[in-house]
C-alpha positions as CSV (number, residue, x, y, z in Angstrom):
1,X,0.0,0.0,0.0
2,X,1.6,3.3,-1.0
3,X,0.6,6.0,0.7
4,X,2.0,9.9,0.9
5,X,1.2,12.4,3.6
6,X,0.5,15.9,1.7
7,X,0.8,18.8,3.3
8,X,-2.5,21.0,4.3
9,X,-0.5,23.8,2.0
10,X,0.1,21.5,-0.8
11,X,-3.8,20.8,-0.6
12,X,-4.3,25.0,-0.7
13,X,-2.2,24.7,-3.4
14,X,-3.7,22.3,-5.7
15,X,-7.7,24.3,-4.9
16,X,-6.2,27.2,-6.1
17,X,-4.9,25.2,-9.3
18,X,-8.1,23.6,-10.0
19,X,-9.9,26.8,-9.6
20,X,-8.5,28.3,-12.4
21,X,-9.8,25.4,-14.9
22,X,-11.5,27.1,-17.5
23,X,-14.2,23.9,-17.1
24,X,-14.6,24.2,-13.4
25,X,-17.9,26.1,-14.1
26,X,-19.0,23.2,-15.9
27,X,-18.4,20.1,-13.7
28,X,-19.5,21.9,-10.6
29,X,-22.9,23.3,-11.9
30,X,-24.4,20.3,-10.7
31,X,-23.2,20.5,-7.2
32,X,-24.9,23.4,-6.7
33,X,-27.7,21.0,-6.1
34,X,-25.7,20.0,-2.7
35,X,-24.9,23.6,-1.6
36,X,-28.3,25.5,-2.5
37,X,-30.6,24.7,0.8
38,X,-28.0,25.6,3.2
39,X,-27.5,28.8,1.1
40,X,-31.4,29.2,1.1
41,X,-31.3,28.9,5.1
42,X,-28.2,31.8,5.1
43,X,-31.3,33.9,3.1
44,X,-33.9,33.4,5.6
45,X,-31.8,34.5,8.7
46,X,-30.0,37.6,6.5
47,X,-34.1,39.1,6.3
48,X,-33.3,40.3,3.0
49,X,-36.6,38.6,1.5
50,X,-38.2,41.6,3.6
51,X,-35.8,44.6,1.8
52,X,-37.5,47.8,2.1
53,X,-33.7,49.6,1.7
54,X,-31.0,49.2,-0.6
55,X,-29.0,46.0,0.7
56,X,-25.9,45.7,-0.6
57,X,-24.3,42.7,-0.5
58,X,-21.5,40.8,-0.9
59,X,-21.3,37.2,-2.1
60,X,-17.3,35.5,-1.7
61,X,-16.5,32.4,-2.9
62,X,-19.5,33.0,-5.3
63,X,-18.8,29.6,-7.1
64,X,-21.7,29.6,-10.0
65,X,-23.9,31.8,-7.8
66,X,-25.5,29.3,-5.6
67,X,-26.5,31.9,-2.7
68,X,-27.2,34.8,-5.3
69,X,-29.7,32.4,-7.0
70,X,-31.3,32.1,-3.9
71,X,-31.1,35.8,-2.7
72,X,-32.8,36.4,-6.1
73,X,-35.9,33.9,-5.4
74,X,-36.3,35.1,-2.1
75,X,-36.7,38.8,-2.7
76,X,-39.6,40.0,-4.9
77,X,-38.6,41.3,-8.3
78,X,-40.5,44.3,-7.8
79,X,-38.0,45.4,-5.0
80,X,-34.8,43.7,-7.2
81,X,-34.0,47.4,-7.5
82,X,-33.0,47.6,-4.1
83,X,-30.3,44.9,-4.6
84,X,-26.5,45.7,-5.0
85,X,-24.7,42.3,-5.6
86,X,-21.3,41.4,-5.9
87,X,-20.4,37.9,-7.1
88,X,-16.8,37.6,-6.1
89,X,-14.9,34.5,-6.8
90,X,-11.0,34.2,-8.0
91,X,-12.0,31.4,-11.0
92,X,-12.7,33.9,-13.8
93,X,-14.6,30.8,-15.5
94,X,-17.0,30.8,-12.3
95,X,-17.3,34.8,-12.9
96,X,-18.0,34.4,-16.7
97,X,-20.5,31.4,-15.8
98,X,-22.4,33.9,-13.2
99,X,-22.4,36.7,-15.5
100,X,-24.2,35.0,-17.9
101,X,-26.5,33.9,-15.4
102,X,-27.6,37.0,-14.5
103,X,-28.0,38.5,-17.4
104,X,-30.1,35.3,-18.1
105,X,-32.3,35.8,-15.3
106,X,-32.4,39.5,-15.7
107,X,-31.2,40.2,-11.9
108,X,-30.7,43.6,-11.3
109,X,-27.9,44.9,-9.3
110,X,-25.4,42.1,-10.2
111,X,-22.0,42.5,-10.8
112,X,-18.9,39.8,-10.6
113,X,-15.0,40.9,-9.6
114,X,-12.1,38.5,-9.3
115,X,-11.1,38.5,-5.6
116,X,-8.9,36.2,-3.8
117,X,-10.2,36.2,-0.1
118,X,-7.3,35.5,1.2
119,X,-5.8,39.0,0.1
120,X,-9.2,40.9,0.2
121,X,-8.7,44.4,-0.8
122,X,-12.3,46.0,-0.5
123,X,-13.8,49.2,0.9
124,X,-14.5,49.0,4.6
125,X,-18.4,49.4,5.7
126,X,-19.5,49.3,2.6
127,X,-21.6,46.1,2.6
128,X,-25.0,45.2,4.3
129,X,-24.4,41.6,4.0
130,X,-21.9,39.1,3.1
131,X,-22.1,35.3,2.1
132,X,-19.0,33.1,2.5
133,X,-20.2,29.3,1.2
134,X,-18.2,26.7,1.5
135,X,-15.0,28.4,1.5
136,X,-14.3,29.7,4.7
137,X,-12.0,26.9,5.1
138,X,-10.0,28.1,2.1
139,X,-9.7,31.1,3.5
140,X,-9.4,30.6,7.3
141,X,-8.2,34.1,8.4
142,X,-11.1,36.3,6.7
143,X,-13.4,36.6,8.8
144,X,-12.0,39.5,10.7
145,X,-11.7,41.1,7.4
146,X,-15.2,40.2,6.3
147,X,-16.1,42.6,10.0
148,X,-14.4,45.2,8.5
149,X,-15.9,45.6,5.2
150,X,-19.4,45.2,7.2
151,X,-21.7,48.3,7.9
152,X,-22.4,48.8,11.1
153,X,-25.5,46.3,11.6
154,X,-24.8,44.2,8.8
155,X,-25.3,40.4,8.6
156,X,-23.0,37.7,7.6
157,X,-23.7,34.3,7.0
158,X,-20.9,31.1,6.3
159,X,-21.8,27.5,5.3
160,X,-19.5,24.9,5.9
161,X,-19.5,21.0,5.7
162,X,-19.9,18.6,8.9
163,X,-19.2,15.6,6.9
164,X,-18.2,14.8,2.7
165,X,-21.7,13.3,1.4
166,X,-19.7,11.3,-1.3
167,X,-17.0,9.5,0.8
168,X,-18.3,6.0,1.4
169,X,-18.6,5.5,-2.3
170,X,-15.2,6.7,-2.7
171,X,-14.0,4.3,-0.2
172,X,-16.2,1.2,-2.2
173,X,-14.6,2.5,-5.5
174,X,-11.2,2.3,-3.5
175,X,-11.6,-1.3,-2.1
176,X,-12.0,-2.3,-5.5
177,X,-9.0,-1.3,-7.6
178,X,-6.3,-3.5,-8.9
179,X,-3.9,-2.2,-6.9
180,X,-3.6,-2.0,-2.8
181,X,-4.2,1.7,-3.0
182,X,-4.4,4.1,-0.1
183,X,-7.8,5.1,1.0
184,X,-7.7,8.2,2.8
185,X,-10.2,8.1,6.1
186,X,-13.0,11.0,5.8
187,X,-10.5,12.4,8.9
188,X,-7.8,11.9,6.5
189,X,-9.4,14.8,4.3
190,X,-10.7,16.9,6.5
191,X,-7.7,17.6,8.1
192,X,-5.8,18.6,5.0
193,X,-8.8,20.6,3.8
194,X,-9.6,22.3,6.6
195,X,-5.9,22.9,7.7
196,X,-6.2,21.3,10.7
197,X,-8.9,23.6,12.1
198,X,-12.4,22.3,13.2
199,X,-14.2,24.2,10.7
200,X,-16.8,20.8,10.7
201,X,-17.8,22.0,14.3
202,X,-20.7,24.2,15.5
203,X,-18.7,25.4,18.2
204,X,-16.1,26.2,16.6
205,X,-17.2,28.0,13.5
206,X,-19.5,29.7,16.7
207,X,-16.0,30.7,18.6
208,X,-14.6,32.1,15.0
209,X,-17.4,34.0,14.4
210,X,-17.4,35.8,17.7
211,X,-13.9,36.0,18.0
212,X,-13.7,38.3,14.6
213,X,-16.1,40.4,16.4
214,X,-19.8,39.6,15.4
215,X,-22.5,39.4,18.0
216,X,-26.1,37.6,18.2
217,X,-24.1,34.7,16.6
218,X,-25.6,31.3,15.7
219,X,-25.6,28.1,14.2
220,X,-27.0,25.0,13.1
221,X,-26.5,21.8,11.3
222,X,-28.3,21.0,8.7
223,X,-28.9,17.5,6.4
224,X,-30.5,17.6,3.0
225,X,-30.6,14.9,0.1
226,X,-29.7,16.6,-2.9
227,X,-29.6,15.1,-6.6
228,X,-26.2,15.0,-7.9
229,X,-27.3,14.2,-11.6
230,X,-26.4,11.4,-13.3
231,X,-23.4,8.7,-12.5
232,X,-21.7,10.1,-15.7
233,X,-22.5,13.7,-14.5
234,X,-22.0,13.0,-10.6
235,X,-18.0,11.8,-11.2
236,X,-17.4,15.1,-13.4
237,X,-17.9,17.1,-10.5
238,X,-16.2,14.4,-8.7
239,X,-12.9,15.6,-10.3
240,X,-12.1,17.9,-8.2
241,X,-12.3,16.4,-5.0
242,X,-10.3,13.1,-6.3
243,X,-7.7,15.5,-6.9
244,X,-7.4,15.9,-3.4
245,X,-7.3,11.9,-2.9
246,X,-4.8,11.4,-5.1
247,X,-2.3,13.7,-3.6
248,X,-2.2,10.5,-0.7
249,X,-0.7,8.6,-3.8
250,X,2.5,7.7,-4.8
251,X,3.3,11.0,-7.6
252,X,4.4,8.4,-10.2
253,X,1.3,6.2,-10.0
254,X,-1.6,9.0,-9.7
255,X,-2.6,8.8,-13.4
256,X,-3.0,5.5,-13.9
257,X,-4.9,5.1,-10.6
258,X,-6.7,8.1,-11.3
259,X,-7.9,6.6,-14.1
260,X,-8.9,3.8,-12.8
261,X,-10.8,5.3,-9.4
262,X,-12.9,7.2,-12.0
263,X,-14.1,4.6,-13.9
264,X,-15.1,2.6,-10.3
265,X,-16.2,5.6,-9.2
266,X,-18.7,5.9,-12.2
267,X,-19.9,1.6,-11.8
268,X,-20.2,2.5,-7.6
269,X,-22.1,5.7,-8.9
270,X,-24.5,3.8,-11.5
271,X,-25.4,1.0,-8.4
272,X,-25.9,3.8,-6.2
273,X,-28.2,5.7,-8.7
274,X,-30.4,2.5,-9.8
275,X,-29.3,3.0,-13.7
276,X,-27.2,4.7,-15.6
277,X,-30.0,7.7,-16.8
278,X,-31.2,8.2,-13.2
279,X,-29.9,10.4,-10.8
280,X,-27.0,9.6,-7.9
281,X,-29.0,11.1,-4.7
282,X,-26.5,11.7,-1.2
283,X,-27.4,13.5,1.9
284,X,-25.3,16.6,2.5
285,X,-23.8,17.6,5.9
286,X,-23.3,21.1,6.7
287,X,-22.9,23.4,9.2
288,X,-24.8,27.1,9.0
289,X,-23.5,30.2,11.0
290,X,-24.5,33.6,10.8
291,X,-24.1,36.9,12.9
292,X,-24.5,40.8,13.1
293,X,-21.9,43.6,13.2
294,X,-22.9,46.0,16.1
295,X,-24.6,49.1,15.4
């Protein structure tokens, strides 16, 4: 069994990598299907579906516009004129994929800006609300910069995940390959991609939250069976997070194994689904917090 030991910055490294694939907008449409109801709970607590006032608001990580979608749905379109939105994400791909989006859906307000949050470099009190899904672990230090850019009263709201929804059927595709492969433990990954931090616990995202200064802070854990498309659909998004896996590899045999998990992945994927044209369904695990600036 070969087995390497990457580092938690050599997994920074390699998000950042495939974050600038000019297809990452593609393969991880679908998985917005996993991240939209905890981004719908971050709209109910923010109040914005009950704008009276311009909100303006702040969307980091944006991805393909998961929380804007839902911001949008909540509030009326007769008061979309009160929106100021910015989709901020450092995959330009992602940014393109939003814009289009938008201007799709007509949404008012919206605009996209490259932005690494982990060298933010935004006006302070200048937003009334900011969204962080999903990414706060990327990014561990910015939520004291995220106060900052707050108006006094403003709202912020973070997602996180409490468990990976797709790691037993990696760990079947795993116990099936040719070769005695590594199988990194769900622990395993969440240590390299959280850096070590606890960023799957309610009390600590709580404690992070109030340490950067927010008050009235809360949080709760949510489950939610999402559709993930189909098998073939379900391992595209897949390729980014076997990335990840493969970094526990011997560097000289990822390919080929690679190549090989994928196409295990996609047989584990088709059982799990019932078919090949019906849809792989997992319950997502995450983790909701949310708190207020002082006025």
């Amino acid at each position: 069994m070969a087995e390497q030991t990457p580092s938690s910055v050599e997994f920074q490294k390699a998000v950042a990598a495939a974050w600038q694939d000019a297809n990452i907008a593609k393969k991880y449409a679908t998985a917005e299907n996993a991240t939209r109801p905890f981004c719908s709970t971050i709209v109910e607590k923010s109040g914005l579906a009950g704008v009276d006032s311009e909100a303006h608001v702040l969307d980091l990580a944006t991805g393909t516009g998961a929380a804007i979608k839902e911001l949008y749905d909540a509030v009326p379109r007769e008061k979309w004129d009160n929106l100021k939105v910015l989709g901020a994400d450092v995959s330009p791909a992602m940014l393109d994929y939003l814009r289009n989006r938008g201007a799709e859906a007509g949404w008012m307000g919206l605009e996209t800006q490259v932005i690494d949050g982990n060298t933010i470099d935004l006006p302070k009190s200048t937003y009334t609300h900011i969204f962080l899904s999903f990414a706060v672990f990327a990014m561990p230090d910015v939520l004291p910069r995220l106060f900052d850019l707050l108006k006094p009263g403003g709202f912020i709201g973070v997602t996180t995940w409490a468990y990976l929804a797709w790691h037993p059927l990696l760990a079947r595709s795993i116990s099936r390959m040719s070769s005695e492969v590594y199988s990194p433990s769900f622990s395993d990954l969440e240590d390299k991609m959280f850096a070590g931090r606890r960023w799957g616990d309610t009390a600590y995202l709580t404690s992070r939250l109030v340490e950067a200064g927010f008050t009235k802070v809360d949080t709760v854990r949510e489950k939610h069976v999402a559709g993930c498309g189909t098998p073939k659909e379900f391992v595209e998004t897949m390729s980014f997070p076997l990335r990840f896996v493969a970094m526990f590899w011997d560097e000289e045999k990822r390919n080929e194994w690679s190549a090989e998990l994928s196409k295990l992945m996609l047989e584990e994927a088709i059982k799990t689904a019932g078919g090949e044209e019906e849809q792989v369904r997992l319950e997502f695990d995450g983790i909701i917090g949310w708190g207020w600036k002082n006025e």
